[in-house]
C-alpha positions in Angstrom: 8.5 62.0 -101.8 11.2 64.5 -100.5 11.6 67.5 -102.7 10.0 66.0 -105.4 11.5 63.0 -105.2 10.1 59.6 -104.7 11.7 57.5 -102.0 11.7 53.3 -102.0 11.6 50.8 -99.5 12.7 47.4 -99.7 10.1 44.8 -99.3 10.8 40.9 -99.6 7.2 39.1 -97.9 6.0 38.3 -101.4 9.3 36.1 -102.0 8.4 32.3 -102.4 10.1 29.9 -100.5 12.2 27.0 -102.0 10.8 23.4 -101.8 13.8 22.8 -99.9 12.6 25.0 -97.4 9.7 23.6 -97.2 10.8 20.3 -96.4 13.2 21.1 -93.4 9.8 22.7 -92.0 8.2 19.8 -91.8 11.2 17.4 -90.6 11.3 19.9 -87.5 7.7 19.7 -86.5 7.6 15.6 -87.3 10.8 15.5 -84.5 9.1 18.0 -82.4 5.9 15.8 -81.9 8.3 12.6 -81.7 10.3 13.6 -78.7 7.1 15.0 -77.0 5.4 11.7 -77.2 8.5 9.9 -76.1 8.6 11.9 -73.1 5.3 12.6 -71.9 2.9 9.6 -73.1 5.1 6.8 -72.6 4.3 4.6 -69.4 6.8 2.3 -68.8 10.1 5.1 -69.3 11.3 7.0 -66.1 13.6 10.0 -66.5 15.4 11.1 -63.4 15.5 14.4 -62.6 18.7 16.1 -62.8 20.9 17.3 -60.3 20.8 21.1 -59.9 24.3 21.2 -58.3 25.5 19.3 -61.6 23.6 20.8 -64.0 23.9 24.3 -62.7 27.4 25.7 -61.5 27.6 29.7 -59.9 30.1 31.4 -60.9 32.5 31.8 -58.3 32.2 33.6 -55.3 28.5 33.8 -55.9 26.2 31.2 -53.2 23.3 30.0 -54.3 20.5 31.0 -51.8 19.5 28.0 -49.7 15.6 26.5 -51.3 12.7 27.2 -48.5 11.6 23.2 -47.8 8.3 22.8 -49.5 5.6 21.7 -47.5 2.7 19.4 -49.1 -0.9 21.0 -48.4 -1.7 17.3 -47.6 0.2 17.1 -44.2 -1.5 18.4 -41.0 0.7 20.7 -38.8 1.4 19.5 -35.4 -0.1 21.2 -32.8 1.7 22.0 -29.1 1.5 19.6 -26.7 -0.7 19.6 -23.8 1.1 19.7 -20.6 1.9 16.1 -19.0 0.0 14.9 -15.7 3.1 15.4 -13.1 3.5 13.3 -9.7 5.6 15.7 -7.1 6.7 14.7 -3.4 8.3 16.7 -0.7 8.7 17.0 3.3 7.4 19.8 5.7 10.9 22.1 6.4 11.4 23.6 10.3 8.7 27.2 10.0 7.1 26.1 6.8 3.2 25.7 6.7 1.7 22.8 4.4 0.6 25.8 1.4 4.0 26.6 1.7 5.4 23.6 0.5 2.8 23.0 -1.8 3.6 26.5 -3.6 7.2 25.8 -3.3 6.8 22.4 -5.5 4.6 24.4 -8.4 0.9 24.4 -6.9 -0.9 27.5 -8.0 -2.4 28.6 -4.5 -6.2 28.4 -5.9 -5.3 25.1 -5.7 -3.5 24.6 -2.8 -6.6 26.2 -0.6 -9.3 23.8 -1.6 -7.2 21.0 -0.9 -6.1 21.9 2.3 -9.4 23.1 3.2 -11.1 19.7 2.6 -8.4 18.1 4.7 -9.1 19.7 8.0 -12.5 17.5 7.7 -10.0 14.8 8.8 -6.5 15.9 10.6 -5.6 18.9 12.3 -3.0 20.7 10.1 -1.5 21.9 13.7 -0.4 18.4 14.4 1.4 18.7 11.3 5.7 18.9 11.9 8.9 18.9 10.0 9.5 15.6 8.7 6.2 14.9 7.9 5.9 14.0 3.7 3.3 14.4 1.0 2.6 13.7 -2.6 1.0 15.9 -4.8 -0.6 14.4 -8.4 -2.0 16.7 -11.3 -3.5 16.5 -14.3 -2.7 18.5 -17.4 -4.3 21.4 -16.8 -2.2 21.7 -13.3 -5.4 21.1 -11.4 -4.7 18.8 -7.9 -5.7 14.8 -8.9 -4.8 13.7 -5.3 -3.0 14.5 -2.1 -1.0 12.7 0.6 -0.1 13.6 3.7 1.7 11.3 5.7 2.5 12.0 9.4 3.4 8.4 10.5 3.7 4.8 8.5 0.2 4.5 10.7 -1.3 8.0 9.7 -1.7 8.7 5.9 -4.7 11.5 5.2 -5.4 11.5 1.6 -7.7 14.0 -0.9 -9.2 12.6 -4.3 -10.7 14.7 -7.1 -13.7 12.9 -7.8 -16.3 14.2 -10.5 -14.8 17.7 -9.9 -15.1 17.5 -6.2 -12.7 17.1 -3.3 -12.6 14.5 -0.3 -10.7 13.7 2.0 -9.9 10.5 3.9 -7.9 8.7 6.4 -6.1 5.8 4.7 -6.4 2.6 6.0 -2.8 0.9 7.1 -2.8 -2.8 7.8 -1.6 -3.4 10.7 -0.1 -6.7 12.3 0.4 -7.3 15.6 2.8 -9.7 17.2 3.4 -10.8 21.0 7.0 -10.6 22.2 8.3 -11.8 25.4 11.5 -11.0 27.4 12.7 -12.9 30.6 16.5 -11.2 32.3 18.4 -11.1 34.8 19.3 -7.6 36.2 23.0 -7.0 35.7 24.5 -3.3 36.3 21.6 -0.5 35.1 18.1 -2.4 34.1 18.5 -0.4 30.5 21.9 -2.4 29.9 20.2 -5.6 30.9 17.3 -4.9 29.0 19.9 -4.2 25.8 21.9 -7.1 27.0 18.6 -9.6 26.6 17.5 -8.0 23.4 15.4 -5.2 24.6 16.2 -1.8 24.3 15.9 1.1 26.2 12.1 2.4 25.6 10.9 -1.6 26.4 12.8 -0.8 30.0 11.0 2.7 30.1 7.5 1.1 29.5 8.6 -1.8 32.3 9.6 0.4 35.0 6.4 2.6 34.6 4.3 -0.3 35.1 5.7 -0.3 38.5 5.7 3.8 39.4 3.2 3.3 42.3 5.1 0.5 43.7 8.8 1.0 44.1 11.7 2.7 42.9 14.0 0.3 40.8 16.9 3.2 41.3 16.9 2.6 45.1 15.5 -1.0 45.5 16.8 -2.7 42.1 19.5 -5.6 43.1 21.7 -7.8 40.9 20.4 -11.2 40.2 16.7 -9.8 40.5 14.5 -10.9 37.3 12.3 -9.3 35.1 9.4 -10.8 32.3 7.2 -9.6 30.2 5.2 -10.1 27.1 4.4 -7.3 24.5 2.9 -6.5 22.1 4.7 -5.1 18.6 3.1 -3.7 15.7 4.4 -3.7 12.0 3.8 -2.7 8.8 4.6 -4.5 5.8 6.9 -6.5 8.1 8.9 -3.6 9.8 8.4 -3.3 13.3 6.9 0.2 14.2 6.8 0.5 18.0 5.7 -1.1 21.2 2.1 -1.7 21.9 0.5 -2.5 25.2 2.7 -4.6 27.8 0.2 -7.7 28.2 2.0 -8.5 31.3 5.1 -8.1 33.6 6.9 -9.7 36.2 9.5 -8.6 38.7 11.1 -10.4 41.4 13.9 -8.8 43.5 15.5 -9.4 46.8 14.1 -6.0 48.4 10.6 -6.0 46.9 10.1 -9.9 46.3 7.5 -11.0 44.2 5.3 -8.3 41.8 3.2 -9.1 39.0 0.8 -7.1 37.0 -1.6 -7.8 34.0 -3.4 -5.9 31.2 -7.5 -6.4 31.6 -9.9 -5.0 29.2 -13.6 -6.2 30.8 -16.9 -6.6 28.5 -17.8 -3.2 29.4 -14.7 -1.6 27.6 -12.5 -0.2 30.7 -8.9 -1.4 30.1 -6.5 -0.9 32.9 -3.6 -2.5 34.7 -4.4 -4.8 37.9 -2.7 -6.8 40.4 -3.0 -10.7 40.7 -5.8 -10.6 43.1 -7.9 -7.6 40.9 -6.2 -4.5 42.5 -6.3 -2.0 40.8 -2.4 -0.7 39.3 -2.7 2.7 39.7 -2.8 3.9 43.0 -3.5 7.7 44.5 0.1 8.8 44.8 3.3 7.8 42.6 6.3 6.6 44.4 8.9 8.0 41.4 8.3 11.9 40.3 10.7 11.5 37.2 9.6 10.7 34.2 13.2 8.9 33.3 12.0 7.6 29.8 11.4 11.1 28.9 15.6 11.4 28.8 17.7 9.3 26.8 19.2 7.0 30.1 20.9 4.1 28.8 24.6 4.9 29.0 24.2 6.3 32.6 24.9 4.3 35.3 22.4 3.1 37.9 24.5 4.9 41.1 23.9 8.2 39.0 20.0 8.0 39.7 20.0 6.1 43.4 17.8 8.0 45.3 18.8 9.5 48.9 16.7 11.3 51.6 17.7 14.5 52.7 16.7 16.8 54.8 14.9 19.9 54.5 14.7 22.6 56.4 14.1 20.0 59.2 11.5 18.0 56.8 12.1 14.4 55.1 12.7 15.4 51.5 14.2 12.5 48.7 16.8 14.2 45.7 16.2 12.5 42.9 19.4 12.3 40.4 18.9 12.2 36.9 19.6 12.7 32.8 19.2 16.6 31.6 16.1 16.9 29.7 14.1 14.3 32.0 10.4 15.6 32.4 9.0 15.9 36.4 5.7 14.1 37.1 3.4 15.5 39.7 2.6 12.4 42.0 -1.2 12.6 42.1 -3.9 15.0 40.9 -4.5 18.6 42.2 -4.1 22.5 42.1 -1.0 24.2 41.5 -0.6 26.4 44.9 2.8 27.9 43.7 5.0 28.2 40.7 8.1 30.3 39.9 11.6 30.7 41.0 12.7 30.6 44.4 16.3 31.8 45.2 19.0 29.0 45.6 16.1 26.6 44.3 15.6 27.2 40.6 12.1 26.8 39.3 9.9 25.5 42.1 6.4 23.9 41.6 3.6 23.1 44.4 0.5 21.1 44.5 -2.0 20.7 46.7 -3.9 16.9 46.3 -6.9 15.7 48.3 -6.5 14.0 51.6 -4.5 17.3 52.9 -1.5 16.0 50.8 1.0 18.6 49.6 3.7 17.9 47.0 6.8 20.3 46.5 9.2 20.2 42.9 12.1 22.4 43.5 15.5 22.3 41.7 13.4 22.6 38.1 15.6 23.6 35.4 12.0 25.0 33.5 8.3 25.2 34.0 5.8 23.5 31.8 3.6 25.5 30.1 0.0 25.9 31.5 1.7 25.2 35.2 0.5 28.2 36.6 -1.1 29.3 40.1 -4.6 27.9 40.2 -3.8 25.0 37.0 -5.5 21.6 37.7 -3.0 18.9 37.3 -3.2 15.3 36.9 -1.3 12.5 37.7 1.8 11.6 35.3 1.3 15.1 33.8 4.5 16.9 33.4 5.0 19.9 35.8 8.8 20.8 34.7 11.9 19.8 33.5 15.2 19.3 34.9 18.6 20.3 33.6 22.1 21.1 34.2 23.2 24.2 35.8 26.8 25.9 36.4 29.1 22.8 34.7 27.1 20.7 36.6 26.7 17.2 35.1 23.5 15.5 36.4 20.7 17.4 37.7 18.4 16.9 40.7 15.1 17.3 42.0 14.3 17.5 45.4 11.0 16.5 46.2 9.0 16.6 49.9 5.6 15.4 50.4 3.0 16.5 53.2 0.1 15.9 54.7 -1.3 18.9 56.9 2.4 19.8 58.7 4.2 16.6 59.1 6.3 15.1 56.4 5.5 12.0 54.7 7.7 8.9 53.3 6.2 8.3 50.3 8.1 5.6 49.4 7.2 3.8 52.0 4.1 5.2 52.1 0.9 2.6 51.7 -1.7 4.7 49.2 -5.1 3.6 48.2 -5.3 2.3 45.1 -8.0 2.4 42.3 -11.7 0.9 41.6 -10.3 -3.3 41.5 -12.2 -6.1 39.1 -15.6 -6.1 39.5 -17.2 -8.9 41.3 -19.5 -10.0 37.7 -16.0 -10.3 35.9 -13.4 -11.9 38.4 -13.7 -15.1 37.0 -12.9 -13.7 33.5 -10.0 -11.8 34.7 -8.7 -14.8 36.7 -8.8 -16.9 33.5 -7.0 -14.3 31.4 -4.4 -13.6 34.3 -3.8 -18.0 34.6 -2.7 -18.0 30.6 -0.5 -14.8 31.2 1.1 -16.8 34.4 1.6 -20.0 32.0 3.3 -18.0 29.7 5.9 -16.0 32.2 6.8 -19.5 33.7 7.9 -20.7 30.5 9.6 -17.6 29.4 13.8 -18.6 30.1 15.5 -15.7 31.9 19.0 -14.5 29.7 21.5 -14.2 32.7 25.4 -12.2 32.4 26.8 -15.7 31.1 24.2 -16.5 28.5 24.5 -13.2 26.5 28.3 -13.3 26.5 27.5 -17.1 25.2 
C-alpha cells in the first residue's frame, strides 16, 4: 500500500499446464533414458573417443598448453642404477709409484693401500719399473675385486678379495722348456757368425763367458775355428722368452785347440760348470776383465776389441778396446785398496785378492756404486764402466795384474781352479758328460758357404 493505495503483483504458478505440455515432458525423459542405456549398458558397442584437436579448434594465435603425460599409480618408478663392476689396465710411467697409477686410473686411495699392502707379502714393490703392467677389477661399489701386477710374462703377483679379505699370490706360469743346439764356423766377429748360423748376439755373450777363465776370443779367436753348443730356451704359450742354462759348449781353434765344458748339477744340489775330466770351470782369476755382453757389440768389428800389451810405467799392462757402456769385471775376489780419479787416467779402481795378487782398472769412464775404499768385491762383479771421452770412439781399459812387485801375464797365467767332481759322483758326471759328447758330434757346423746357400 503506498499512500493509501494498494499495489499488485503478477503471479502465474497456479496456471495449469496444457495436456500438450504434458506429453512433450514425458517424450523427453523416455529419450533421455534411451540414449543412456544405449550408451552405457550396452556390451557389444564401442564408441571411440573423439579427437580433441578435431573437436576442439583455438582461436587463432592462442596455443593450447601442452597435457602433463598421466602416469598410472600401477607402474613402479625406476630406480638409478647401481654402478657397473669396471675392469681397468695400465703401465707403471718413468717416477711414478704403483698408488700413483692406481689413483690415476680411478682407485680411491683407501683402496689402493690395502692392496698394495697385502702385496709386499709376495714382491718387493722396489723391483717394480716403468713398463711393468697391471689390472685393476672392481665391483659396484668401487671396492678392489682383484689385482695384477705383471713384471715379466714369468712374474705375475696377483691380490683376490675373498670373503672381505685380501691375499696375495704369485701366479703360476707354465713354462716349457726346449733344448737348442748350434754348431759354426767362425767367420769375421764370433757375434756375426753366431747371427750368420741363427744365433744372435746374447747366445755369443753367454758362449764366450763360459770361457772367461780360459782365453780371450778377442786375441786368440781365428777363422775356421768352430764352436757348439746346446741350450736350453724357455717359452710361454709358444713364444720364446729367453735363454736358459748352456747344457754344453764346445770350442776348437787353431791357437787354443780343443775346449769343452758341461753343465753338472750332482744329487747334493751344487750345479756348476766343469771340464771333461771334472775340473772345476771357474778358476781363481779371470783372463777377460770386460764384461762385453753388457754393451750392444754385434756391429763392431773383432780388430776394434783385439787385445794388446802395453807397457806401464815399466810394468806389463793389457788395454782392452771396447763398446761404450761395457761394464768392467774385477778378475777375482777381494778389497777395494783404491777408488777415484787419477789425472790423465779417468776413474781408477784397485783390488787387492789373496795370494798377494793385485789388480788395477784405470781408464773408467764411471765408478760403480758401493766401489768404495775398503768394499769387498767378488768375482764377475762390476767395478765400473767404460765410455768415450773427447770425440773418442771406442774406449779402453788398461788393466795390470801383480803379485807382491813383479807384474803378471794373466793371460798366460795358469790359476787354480775350483772344488772338481767329487770322487762318489764321477761316474754320474762321466755318464751325463758321454750323452752331451754324442750330441756335439752330431751337431753339423754352418760354414761361410752354407749360410749364403
Amino acid at each position: 500500500m503506498r499512500n493509501g493505495k494498494d499495489i499488485f503483483v503478477r503471479y502465474n504458478g497456479g496456471r495449469k499446464k496444457s495436456a500438450w505440455a504434458r506429453v512433450a515432458t514425458i517424450l523427453f525423459v523416455l529419450t533421455l533414458i534411451g540414449v543412456n542405456y544405449w550408451v552405457f549398458l550396452k556390451d557389444n558397442l564401442t564408441i571411440s573417443a573423439p579427437n580433441l584437436e578435431q573437436t576442439v579448434q583455438p582461436p587463432p594465435g592462442i596455443e593450447l598448453p601442452a597435457s602433463a603425460p598421466v602416469q598410472s599409480p600401477d607402474v613402479p618408478v625406476d630406480l638409478p642404477e647401481e654402478k657397473p663392476a669396471t675392469t681397468v689396465a695400465g703401465e707403471l710411467q718413468r717416477g711414478e709409484t704403483v698408488l700413483m697409477a692406481m689413483q690415476k686410473l680411478g682407485v680411491e686411495t683407501q683402496e689402493a693401500l690395502p692392496v698394495i699392502n697385502a702385496m709386499e707379502d709376495v714382491m718387493d714393490f722396489r723391483s717394480a719399473r716403468a713398463g711393468n703392467t697391471f689390472k685393476i677389477e672392481m665391483d659396484k661399489l668401487g671396492k678392489v675385486t682383484e689385482f695384477q701386477f705383471k713384471q715379466s710374462p714369468t712374474e705375475i703377483y696377483v691380490v683376490k678379495r675373498e670373503n672381505g679379505k685380501l691375499s696375495a699370490s704369485r701366479k703360476e706360469i707354465p713354462i716349457e722348456v726346449k733344448i737348442a743346439s748350434i754348431g759354426c764356423s767362425i767367420q769375421g766377429s764370433l757375434y756375426r757368425s753366431f747371427q750368420r748360423c741363427g744365433g744372435d748376439s746374447k747366445l755369443a755373450n753367454l758362449f764366450m763367458n763360459l770361457f772367461a777363465w780360459d782365453f780371450n776370443f778377442f786375441e786368440q779367436a781365428r777363422e775356421g775355428d768352430t764352436i757348439r753348443m746346446l741350450i736350453e730356451k724357455t717359452y710361454v704359450d709358444g713364444k720364446f722368452m729367453d735363454y736358459g742354462r748352456v747344457l754344453a759348449a764346445e770350442y776348437e781353434g787353431q791357437v787354443v785347440g780343443k775346449f769343452s765344458v758341461f753343465h753338472f748339477t750332482d744329487p747334493d744340489g751344487i750345479e756348476g760348470y766343469y771340464t771333461v775330466d771334472g775340473q772345476a770351470l771357474r778358476k781363481e782369476f779371470l783372463k777377460v776383465p770386460v764384461d762385453y755382453a753388457s754393451a750392444e757389440a754385434s756391429n763392431v768389428k773383432k780388430k776394434n776389441y783385439e787385445p794388446r800389451r802395453v807397457s806401464v810405467r815399466g810394468d806389463l799392462g793389457v788395454e782392452y778396446p771396447s763398446p761404450s757402456g761395457a761394464q768392467v769385471w774385477s778378475v777375482a775376489s777381494g778389497t777395494v785398496t783404491y777408488a777415484g780419479q787419477v789425472k790423465g787416467e779417468g776413474w781408477v779402481v784397485e783390488v787387492q785378492h789373496s795370494g798377494g795378487y793385485k789388480s788395477r782398472y784405470s781408464g773408467l769412464w764411471s765408478v760403480e756404486k758401493g766401489v768404495t775404499e775398503g768394499a769387498q768385491v767378488f768375482q764377475k762383479s762390476a767395478v765400473g764402466k767404460l765410455g768415450a771421452k773427447n770425440g773418442k770412439k771406442d774406449p779402453k781399459l788398461l788393466f795390470t795384474l801383480k803379485r807382491g812387485k813383479k807384474s803378471v801375464d794373466h793371460m798366460r797365467e795358469n790359476f787354480p781352479g775350483g772344488e772338481p767332481i767329487p770322487a762318489k759322483f764321477m761316474d754320474l758326471f762321466l755318464k751325463t758328460v758321454s750323452k752331451y759328447i754324442d750330441e756335439l758330434k752330431t751337431l753339423d757346423v754352418m760354414g761361410l758357404e752354407d749360410s749364403q746357400a
